[in-house]
Structure formats: structure tokens, C-alpha cells
C-alpha positions in Angstrom: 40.7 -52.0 58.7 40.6 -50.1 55.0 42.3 -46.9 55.2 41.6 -44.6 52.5 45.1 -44.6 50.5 44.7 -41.2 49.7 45.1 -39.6 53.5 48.5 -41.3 53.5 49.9 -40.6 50.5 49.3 -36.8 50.7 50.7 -36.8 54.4 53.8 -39.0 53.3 54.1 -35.9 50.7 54.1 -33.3 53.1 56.3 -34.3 56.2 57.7 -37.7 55.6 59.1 -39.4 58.4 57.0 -38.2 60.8 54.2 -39.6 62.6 50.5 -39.7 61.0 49.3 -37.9 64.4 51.6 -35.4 64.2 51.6 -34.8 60.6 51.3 -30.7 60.4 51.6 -29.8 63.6 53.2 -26.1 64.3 56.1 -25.6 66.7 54.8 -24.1 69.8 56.6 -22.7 72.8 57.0 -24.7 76.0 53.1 -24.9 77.5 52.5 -22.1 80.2 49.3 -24.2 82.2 46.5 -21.0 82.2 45.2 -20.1 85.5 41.4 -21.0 87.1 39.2 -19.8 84.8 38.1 -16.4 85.0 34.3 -15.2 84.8 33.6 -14.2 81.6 30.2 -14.2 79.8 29.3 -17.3 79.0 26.3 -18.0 75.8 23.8 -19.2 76.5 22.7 -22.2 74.6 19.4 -23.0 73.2 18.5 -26.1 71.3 15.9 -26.8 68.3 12.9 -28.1 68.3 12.1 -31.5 66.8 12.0 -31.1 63.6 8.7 -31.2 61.8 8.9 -31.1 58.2 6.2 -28.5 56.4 5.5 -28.9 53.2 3.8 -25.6 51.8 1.7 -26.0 48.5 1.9 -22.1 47.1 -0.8 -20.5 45.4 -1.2 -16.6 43.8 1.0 -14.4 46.1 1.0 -10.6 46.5 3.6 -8.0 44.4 7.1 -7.9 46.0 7.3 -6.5 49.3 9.9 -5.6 51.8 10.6 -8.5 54.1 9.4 -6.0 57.6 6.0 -5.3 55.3 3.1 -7.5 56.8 1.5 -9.6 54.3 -1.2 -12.1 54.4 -0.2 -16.1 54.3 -1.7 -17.5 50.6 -0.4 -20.9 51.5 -2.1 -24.4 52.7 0.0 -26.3 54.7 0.4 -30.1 55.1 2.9 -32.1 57.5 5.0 -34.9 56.2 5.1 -37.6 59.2 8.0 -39.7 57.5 9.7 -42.6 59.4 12.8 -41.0 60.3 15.9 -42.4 61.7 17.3 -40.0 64.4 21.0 -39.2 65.0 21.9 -40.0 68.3 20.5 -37.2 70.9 23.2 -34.6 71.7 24.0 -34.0 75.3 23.3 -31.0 77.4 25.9 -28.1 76.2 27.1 -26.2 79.1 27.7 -28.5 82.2 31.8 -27.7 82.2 34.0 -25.0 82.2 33.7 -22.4 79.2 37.1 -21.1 77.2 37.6 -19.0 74.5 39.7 -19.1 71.2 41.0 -15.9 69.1 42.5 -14.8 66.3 45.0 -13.4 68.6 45.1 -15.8 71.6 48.4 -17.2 72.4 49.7 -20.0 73.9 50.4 -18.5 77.4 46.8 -17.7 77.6 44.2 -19.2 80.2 41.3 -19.1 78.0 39.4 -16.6 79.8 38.0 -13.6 77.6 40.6 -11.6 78.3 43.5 -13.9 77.5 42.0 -16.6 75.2 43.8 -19.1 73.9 45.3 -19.6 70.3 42.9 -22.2 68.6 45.3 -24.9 67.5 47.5 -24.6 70.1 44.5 -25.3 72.3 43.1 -28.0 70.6 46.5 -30.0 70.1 49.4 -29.4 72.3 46.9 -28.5 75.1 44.2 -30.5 75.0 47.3 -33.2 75.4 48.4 -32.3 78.6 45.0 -33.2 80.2 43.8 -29.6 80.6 40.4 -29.9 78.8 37.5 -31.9 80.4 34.4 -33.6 79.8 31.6 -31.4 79.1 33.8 -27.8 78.5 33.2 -25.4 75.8 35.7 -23.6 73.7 34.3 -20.7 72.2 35.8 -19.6 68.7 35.5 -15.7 68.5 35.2 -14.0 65.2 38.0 -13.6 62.5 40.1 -16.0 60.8 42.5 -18.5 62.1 45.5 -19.8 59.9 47.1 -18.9 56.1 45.5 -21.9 53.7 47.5 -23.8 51.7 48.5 -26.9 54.0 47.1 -25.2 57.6 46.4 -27.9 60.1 44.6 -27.8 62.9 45.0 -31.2 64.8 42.4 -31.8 67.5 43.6 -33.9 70.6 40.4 -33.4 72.5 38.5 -35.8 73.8 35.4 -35.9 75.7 32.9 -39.1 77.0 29.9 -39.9 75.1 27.5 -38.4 78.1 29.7 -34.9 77.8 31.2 -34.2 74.5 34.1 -31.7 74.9 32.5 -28.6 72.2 34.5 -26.0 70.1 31.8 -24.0 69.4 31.6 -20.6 67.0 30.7 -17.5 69.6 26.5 -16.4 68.9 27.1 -13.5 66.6 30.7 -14.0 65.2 32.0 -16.0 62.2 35.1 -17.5 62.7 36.9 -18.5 59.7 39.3 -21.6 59.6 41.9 -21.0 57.1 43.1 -24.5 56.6 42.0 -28.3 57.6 40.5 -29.9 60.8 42.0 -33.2 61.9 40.0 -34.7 64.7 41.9 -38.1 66.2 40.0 -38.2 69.3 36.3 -39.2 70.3 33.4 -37.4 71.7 33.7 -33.3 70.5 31.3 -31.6 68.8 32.5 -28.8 65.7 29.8 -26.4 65.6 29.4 -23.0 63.6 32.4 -22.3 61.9 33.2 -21.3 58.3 36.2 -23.6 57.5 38.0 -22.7 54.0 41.0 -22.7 52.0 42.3 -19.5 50.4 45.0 -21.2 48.3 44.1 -19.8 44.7 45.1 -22.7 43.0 42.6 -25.1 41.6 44.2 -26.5 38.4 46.7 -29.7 38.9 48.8 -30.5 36.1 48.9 -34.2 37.2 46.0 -36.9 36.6 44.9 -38.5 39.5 43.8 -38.2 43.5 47.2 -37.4 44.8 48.7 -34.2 43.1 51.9 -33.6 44.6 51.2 -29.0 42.7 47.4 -29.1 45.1 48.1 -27.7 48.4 44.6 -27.8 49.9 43.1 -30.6 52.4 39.6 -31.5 53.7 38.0 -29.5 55.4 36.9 -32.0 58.7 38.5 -35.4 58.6 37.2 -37.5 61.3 39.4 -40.3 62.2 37.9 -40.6 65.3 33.8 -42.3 67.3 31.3 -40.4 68.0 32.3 -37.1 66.5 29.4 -34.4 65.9 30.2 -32.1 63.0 26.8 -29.6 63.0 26.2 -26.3 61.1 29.6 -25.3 59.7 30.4 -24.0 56.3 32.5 -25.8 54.4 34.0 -24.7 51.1 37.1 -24.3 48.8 38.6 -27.2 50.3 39.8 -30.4 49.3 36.6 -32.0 50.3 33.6 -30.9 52.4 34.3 -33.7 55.1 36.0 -37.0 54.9 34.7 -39.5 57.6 35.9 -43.7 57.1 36.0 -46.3 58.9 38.2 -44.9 62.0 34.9 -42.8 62.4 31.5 -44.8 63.2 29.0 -43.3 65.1 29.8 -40.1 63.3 26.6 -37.4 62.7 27.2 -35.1 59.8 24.5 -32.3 60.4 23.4 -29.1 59.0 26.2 -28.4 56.9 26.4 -25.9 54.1 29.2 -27.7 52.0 30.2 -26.4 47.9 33.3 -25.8 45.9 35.9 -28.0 47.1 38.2 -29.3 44.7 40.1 -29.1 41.9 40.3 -29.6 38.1 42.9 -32.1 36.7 44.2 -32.8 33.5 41.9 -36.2 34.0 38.7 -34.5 35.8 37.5 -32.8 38.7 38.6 -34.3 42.2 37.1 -33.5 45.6 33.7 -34.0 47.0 31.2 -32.9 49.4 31.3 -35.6 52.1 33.4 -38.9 51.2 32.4 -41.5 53.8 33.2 -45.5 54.6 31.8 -47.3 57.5 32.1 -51.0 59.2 30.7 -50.8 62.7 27.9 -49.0 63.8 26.2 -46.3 62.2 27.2 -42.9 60.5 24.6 -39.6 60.4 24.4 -37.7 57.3 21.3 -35.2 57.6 20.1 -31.8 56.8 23.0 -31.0 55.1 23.0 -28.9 51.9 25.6 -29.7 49.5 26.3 -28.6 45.4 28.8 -27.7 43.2 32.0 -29.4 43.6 34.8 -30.3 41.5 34.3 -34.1 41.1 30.5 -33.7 40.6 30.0 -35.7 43.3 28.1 -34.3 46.0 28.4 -37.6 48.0 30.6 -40.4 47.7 30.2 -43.7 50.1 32.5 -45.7 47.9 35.1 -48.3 48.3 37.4 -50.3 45.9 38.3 -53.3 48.3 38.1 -55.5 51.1 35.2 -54.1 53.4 31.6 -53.9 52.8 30.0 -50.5 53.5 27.3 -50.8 56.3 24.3 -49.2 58.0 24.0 -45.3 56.5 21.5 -43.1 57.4 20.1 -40.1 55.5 17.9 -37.7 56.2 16.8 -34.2 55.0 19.7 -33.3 52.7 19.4 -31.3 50.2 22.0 -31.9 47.1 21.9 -30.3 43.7 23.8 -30.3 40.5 26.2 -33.7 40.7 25.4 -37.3 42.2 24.7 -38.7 45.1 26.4 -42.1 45.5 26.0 -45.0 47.9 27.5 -48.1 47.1 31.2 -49.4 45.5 33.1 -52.4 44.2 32.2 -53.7 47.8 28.6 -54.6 48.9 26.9 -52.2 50.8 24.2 -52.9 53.3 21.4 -51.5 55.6 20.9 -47.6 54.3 17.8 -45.4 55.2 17.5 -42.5 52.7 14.9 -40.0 53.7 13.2 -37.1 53.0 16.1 -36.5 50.2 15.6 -33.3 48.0 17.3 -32.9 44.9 17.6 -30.5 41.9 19.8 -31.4 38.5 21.3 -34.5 40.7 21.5 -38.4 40.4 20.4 -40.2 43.4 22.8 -43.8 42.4 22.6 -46.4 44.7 24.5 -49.1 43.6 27.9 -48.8 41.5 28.8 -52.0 39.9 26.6 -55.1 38.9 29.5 -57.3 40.1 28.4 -56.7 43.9 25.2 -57.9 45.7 23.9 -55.0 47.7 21.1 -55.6 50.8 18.6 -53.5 52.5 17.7 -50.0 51.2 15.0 -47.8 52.1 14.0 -45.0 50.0 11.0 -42.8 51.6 9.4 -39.1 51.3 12.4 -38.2 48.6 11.7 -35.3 46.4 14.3 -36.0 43.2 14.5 -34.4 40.6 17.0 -34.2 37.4 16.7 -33.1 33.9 19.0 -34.4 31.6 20.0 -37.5 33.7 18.5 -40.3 36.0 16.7 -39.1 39.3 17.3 -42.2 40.7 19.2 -45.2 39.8 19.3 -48.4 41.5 21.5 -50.5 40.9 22.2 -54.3 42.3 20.5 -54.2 45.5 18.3 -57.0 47.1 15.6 -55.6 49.5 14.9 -52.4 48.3 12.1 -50.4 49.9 10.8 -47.3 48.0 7.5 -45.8 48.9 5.6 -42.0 49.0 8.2 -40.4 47.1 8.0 -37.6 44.4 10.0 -38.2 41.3 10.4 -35.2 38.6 12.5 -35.8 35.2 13.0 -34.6 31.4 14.9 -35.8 28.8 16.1 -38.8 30.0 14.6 -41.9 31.8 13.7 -40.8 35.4 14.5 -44.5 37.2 17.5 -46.6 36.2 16.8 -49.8 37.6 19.7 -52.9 37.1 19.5 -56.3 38.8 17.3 -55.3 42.0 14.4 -56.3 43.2 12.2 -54.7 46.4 8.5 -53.1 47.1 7.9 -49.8 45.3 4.5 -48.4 46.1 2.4 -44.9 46.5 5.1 -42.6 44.5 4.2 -40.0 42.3 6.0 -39.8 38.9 6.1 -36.5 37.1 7.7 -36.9 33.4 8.0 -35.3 30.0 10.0 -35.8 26.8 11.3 -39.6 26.6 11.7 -42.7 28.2 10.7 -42.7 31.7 11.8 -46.2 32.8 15.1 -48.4 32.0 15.0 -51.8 33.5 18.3 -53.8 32.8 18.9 -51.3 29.7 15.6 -51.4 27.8 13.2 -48.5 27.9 9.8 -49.2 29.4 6.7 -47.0 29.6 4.4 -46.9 32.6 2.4 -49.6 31.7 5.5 -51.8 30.8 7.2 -50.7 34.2 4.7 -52.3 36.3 3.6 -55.3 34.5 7.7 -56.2 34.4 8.4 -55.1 37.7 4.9 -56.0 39.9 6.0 -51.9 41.5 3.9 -49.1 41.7 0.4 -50.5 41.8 -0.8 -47.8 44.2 1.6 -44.7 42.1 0.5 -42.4 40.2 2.4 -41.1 36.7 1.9 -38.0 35.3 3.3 -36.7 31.6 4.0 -33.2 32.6 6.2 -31.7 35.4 4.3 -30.1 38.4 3.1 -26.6 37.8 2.5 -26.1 41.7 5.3 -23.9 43.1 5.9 -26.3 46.6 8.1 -24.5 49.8 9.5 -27.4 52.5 10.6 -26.0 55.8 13.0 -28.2 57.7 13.4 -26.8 61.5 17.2 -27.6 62.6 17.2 -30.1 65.6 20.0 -28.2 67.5 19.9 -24.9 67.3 16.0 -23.0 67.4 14.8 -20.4 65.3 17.4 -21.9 62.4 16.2 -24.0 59.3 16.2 -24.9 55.4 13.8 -23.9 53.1 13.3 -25.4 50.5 11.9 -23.9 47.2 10.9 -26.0 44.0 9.0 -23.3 41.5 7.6 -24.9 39.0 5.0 -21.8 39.1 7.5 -19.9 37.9 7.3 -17.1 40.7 9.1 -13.8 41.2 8.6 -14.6 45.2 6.8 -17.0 47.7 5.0 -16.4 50.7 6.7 -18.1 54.2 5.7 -17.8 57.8 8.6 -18.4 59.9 6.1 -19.6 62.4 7.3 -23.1 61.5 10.6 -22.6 63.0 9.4 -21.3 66.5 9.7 -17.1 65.6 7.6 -14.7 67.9 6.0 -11.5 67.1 9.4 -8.7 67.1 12.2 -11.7 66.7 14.7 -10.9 64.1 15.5 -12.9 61.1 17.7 -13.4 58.4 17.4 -15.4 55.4 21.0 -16.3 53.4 20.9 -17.9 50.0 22.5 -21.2 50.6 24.4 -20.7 46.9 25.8 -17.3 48.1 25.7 -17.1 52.0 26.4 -13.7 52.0 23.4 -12.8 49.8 20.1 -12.5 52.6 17.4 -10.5 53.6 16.4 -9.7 56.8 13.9 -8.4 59.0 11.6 -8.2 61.8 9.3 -11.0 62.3 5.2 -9.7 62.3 4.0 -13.0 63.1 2.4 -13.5 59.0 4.2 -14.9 56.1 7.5 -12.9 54.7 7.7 -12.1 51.1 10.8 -14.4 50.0 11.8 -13.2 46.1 13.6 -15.9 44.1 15.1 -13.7 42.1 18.5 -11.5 41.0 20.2 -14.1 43.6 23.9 -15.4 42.2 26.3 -18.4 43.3 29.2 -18.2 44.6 32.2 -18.6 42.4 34.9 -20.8 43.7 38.5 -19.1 45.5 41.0 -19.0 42.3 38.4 -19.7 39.5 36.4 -17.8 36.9 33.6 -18.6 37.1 31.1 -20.5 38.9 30.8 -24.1 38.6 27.0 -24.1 37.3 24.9 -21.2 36.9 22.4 -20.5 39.8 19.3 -22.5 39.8 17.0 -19.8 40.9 14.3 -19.0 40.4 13.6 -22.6 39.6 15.0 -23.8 42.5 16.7 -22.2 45.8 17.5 -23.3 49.0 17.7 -20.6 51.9 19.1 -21.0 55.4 17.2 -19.1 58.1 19.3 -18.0 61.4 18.1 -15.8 64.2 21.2 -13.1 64.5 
């Protein structure tokens, strides 16, 4: 089995001689076992709907209003009904016992309310005695756990595949995880926290993947089967999550993942999610991801040995870098759905020495000025069909040594090329008469000038979603009914810019569309650096995650 060389090299640097499991492990006093858990409030939990992806065509709208003013819907609505391939159905939460973590739980704690637990010590040294269960719930109050740097927090859990063991944020706190997540053992779910690293720096002086002067790690890394990492927020860490082939069955969902990294003397390092897989399958949907040091946003790559098999993507929404599947190794089997982009490379397919099988391309809405939308590259088997392609300045589709079906896309381009096959530019007509693709597409010469609003429901927790906002209208504000996402007359809202989380508005909902401006909204600059990354794509384009406080 390929490790990724990486991992071990920067554990070997910070405890050599001790073992991979326990590398960063704090010292802990003997364990005190807690007593029978106490009676505390327990959450309720409430899953999503299914989701059912709206796409909202918006016309005129109204002046700027307060979110609580009522205001008529301008807006037709249509439902996508892609072919989508479905993580694996999470198990009912709440059939075990229910603990709680704290900023200032101990180790002699029992977990109730009153005397919760420290988090790592929970999660480690006691989830090895035995203690945890199938099916219970740790709930992570508010605050912030660990210092940065090189923080570890090493989870021993380990659930079944019927009862997942889940460390879960508490509804209506934010806990913050100062440090990594190391998860070695199957079956847990990590829902709902914010997981960062405060470590200002974010310059190496030394080329390469391995600095020996960077003292931040990933995020999640999953080194473990059927591990469910849902709605956290990742950022200012090494990389959003790292997930390879110790990991199948693995479902990435509904993260909000930017800013991890650093800048060598070389180039930027650390991505959004770097994954590898063998056996089974790996989840990687509804996740919005942007702005990290490497530029790459996604990164299923490998140098040797192993092919990379059976991916699955759906509803992610990745801006301003590229989003790579494929290697120096084949890579087979990968469904890529409902994919929205903004200012990003969709490459599938790395080098033209491998032979690459199976790839499905479907409902996509890419979009990139400046570079490729999409490039394909050495695949045999490639499926593309109903999918909305948007370019300037350089050729839109970057085809090399593949061959598939392409049919009923839309192509919207201006200035340039449009089509490279094998290296030589091609116009529309050229495209299909050389390929045989595209007889039932449609090519336009302009970019859209219809402002169009997606609305993605999230599939485990209701009330929450992703909209999605591509203005080529050039609007001040758009018109959304939150309808979509199951809200009642009187339920309260709030809408966070996914490129600066703590920038939202909020309200009441009146039961008729909610005035959402795209404007005077910023992105967040990374811990330790001047500046942002890239400036903020609004008005142009935004992405907005909806929560029910």
C-alpha cells in the first residue's frame, strides 16, 4: 500500500523514535474511569432533506431592502434532476449515550455537562480504554481547544458501520480546534467544528513539501474506513483534509475549506483536500473550497505504484485554483457532478504517459477566464453531457489523447480560441467535425448576461445550504426564497459569505424571497499574511452558506 511520503517525514521530524500512532500525543495523568452518565440536555438532531438542486434564472429585482422586509419573488425556477451518485446513508444520530467536551474539561471528568471531558484526552487515551461505544455522541461545546503550531488531537475512537461513534459541535456554539485531527480508527463522524492553525508563520525558507521552519499540519487526516467528515471549517492549516489509501469509503461533505498553506522559496504548498484511493469508494461533495497556497483546490494525485480508483463528486463548489484528478498513475471510474466553478481549471488527466478509464462529467457549471475550464487529458471512456461551460481569453476545453461521448452542453465564449485538441486551436465548427462531440450543443460567442442563483439543500443537517450566485447581470442584489431549504413562516436565518464566514445577514423568514446584496462583501485574509490570496470575486460571483441559528 502507497503511503504518502510526506506524513512520514514530517512525523519523523517532530518525535523521532516514536511510534506513527502515537506521534504527538500529550502526557496525561493516570485515567480516572467517569461515573454513569449523568442527565444532561441532550440536542436534538435533525437531518436534511434530500437534496434537490434549484436553479433560479434571475430577472429585474427590487432596490435593496433589509433582509426581515417582505418582498415579492422575481424569479422562475427550474429543477436540475442530475444522475447523482449518493454517499453512503448516515446512520441514525442519537441511539447511545451523549458526552460532552470543553475548553475546560479535564481528564478526571465523566463527560456529563457538569464535568465534561478534555477533548483530546477523550478522544485518545480514553477512547482506548474501551469507554466509548457504538452509536455515543460527544458534544464539543464552544471555545477553542489547543495552541497551534504542532497541536494534535489523535482520535482512537471507533464505532461499527450501523453506529458511528460522533464528535459533534454543540447547536449554537463554535468550537475551535487549534491544531490537527488524526483519526486512525473506523466508523466516527467529525461534524461542525472550525479547525485552524494560529501559527503566524506562512513563509518557509526551504524548497520543497517537507519544511523542517513550517509548524502547521492538516487539518483532518484520515487514515482510517468509513470516516464521515461533514460541515466543518477548515482553514490556515497545512491542508484542508488529507484522506489516502488507509481511508476508502471516506465521505468528505459540506466543508467550507481556504487558506491552508504556505509560500516557499519554490511555490505555494498545501491544498484543499489531497486524496488517493485503491479499494472502494471515497465521497467528495458539497464542499466549498478556494484560495489556498498551492493553487490547488483539489489534488487526487500520485507519483507511483497504484492506480487511483472509483471518485465521486458532487456539488462542490471550487474557485480560483485547479481541480485535479489524475497522476503519473492511471486513474479510473470517477463521477463528477453538478461541479461549479469560478476562475478554476477542472484537469482531469495529468500526464499523457498514463492511460486513464471511465469519467463522467454531468450538470457542471465551469467557468474560468484566463485559463482552461476544463481539460481532459488521456482518458478512454469519457462521458460529458448537459453541462454549462463559460470562458475568456483562453481556449475553454483542453482536450489531449481522449476520446468519449460529449453531447447537449452549452458553450458560452468570447475573445480567442475556444477549442485545443492535441495542441491546435479549433473553432466550433472544427471541434465537432474532428471530434464527432457535441452534435446536440449549443455555442455561443458571448458570456451569459442572465444573473443564475443554484440552491443546494444540505443532506444532513435541514434548514442549511449553499447558494450559489453567478451574476453575469451584474446586480447590486438577488432575490432568494429560502423555501427551497425547508424554512417556515417566523424561522430565523442567517446567511454567511462563504469567503468571509463571519460576514452574514440575518433575519426572520416571511415566507417570500430575501433580498441577498452581492456587494461591499471581503475575503478573508490568511492567519500571518498581508493580504488575501485573490481579491473577492463578488459581485460577479459569491457563494453563501445558509444555517438556521
Amino acid at each position: 500500500m502507497s503511503f504518502k511520503i510526506r506524513k512520514l517525514k514530517r512525523l519523523r521530524q517532530v518525535y523521532l523514535g516514536l511510534a506513527i500512532l502515537l506521534v504527538g500525543c500529550s502526557v496525561f495523568a493516570p485515567d480516572i474511569v467517569g461515573k454513569t452518565q449523568s442527565q444532561s440536555p441532550v440536542p436534538q438532531v435533525t437531518e436534511g432533506p434530500a437534496p434537490q438542486v434549484s436553479e433560479v434564472v434571475v430577472g429585474s429585482v427590487s432596490p435593496m431592502s433589509t433582509p426581515d422586509t417582505t418582498i415579492e419573488a422575481s424569479a422562475t425556477t427550474q429543477v436540475f434532476l442530475p444522475v447523482i451518485t449518493r454517499a453512503p446513508t448516515l446512520p441514525p444520530i442519537g441511539g447511545g449515550r451523549a458526552f460532552f467536551a470543553s475548553p475546560n474539561g479535564t481528564n478526571n471528568g465523566d463527560g456529563s455537562m457538569e464535568r465534561p471531558f478534555n477533548l483530546a484526552y477523550a478522544i485518545e487515551d480514553k477512547a482506548k480504554t474501551g469507554f466509548f461505544q457504538p452509536g455515543d455522541v460527544i458534544w464539543v461545546r464552544g471555545g477553542t481547544y489547543g495552541g497551534g503550531g504542532l497541536t494534535y488531537f489523535n482520535s482512537h475512537l471507533q464505532g461499527t458501520v450501523d453506529r458511528p461513534i460522533v464528535v459533534r459541535a454543540y447547536p449554537g456554539e463554535q468550537p475551535i480546534i487549534n491544531g490537527s485531527i488524526k483519526i486512525y480508527k473506523p466508523n466516527v463522524i467529525f461534524w461542525g467544528l472550525e479547525v485552524i492553525n494560529t501559527d503566524p508563520n506562512r513563509t518557509s525558507q526551504s524548497s520543497g513539501s517537507f519544511p523542517n521552519d513550517i509548524y502547521r499540519e492538516d487539518a483532518f487526516s484520515v487514515y482510517a474506513t468509513n470516516v464521515k467528515i461533514i460541515n466543518n471549517i477548515m482553514h490556515d492549516a497545512a491542508e484542508g483534509v488529507y484522506a489516502d489509501d488507509r481511508a476508502p469509503d471516506v465521505v468528505i461533505y459540506g466543508n467550507l475549506i481556504y487558506n491552508n498553506g504556505w509560500k516557499g522559496p519554490d511555490r505555494g504548498h498545501g491544498h484543499g483536500i489531497y486524496a488517493q484511493n485503491q479499494q472502494g469508494s471515497k465521497w467528495i461533495e458539497d464542499n466549498i473550497i478556494f484560495n489556498n497556497f498551492s493553487g490547488y483546490n483539489l489534488h487526487v494525485y500520485r507519483e507511483n505504484e497504484f492506480p487511483l480508483v472509483s471518485f465521486n463528486f458532487d456539488g462542490n463548489v471550487t474557485f480560483n485554483g485547479t481541480f485535479l484528478v489524475g497522476g503519473r498513475q492511471p486513474t479510473r471510474n470517477v463521477i463528477l457532478t453538478n461541479q461549479f466553478t469560478y476562475n478554476e481549471t477542472v484537469a482531469l488527466g495529468f500526464s499523457v504517459d498514463t492511460q486513464n478509464q471511465n469519467v463522467r462529467v454531468q450538470n457542471a457549471y465551469l467557468f474560468n477566464r484566463g485559463d482552461y475550464a476544463l481539460e481532459v487529458k488521456a482518458w478512454q471512456g469519457v462521458t460529458l453531457d448537459h453541462n454549462f461551460l463559460v470562458g475568456q481569453n483562453a481556449p475553454l476545453v483542453n482536450l489531449v489523447q481522449s476520446s468519449g461521448t460529449w453531447d447537449d452542453n452549452q458553450y458560452f465564449f468570447a475573445n480567442g480560441t475556444p477549442f485545443l485538441i492535441n495542441g491546435q486551436g479549433r473553432n466550433w465548427d472544427q471541434w465537432r467535425s474532428q471530434t464527432g462531440f457535441d452534435s446536440r450543443s449549443s455555442f455561443f460567442t458571448t458570456l451569459p448576461s442572465t444573473t443564475q442563483v443554484f440552491i443546494r439543500p444540505n443532506r444532513y443537517e435541514a434548514k442549511r445550504g449553499h447558494i450559489i450566485v453567478y451574476n453575469w447581470a451584474k446586480q447590486d442584489q438577488i432575490l432568494v426564497d429560502l423555501k427551497t431549504l425547508g424554512y417556515s413562516i417566523g424561522d430565523r436565518y442567517e446567511i454567511h459569505n462563504a469567503q468571509n464566514f463571519g460576514e452574514k445577514i440575518s433575519g426572520f423568514y416571511q415566507g417570500q424571497a430575501i433580498a441577498l446584496p452581492l456587494i461591499n462583501w471581503s475575503v478573508a485574509k490568511p492567519i500571518g499574511w498581508p493580504e488575501p490570496l485573490r481579491p473577492v470575486t463578488l459581485p460577479e460571483f459569491g457563494v453563501f452558506i445558509v444555517l438556521s441559528p
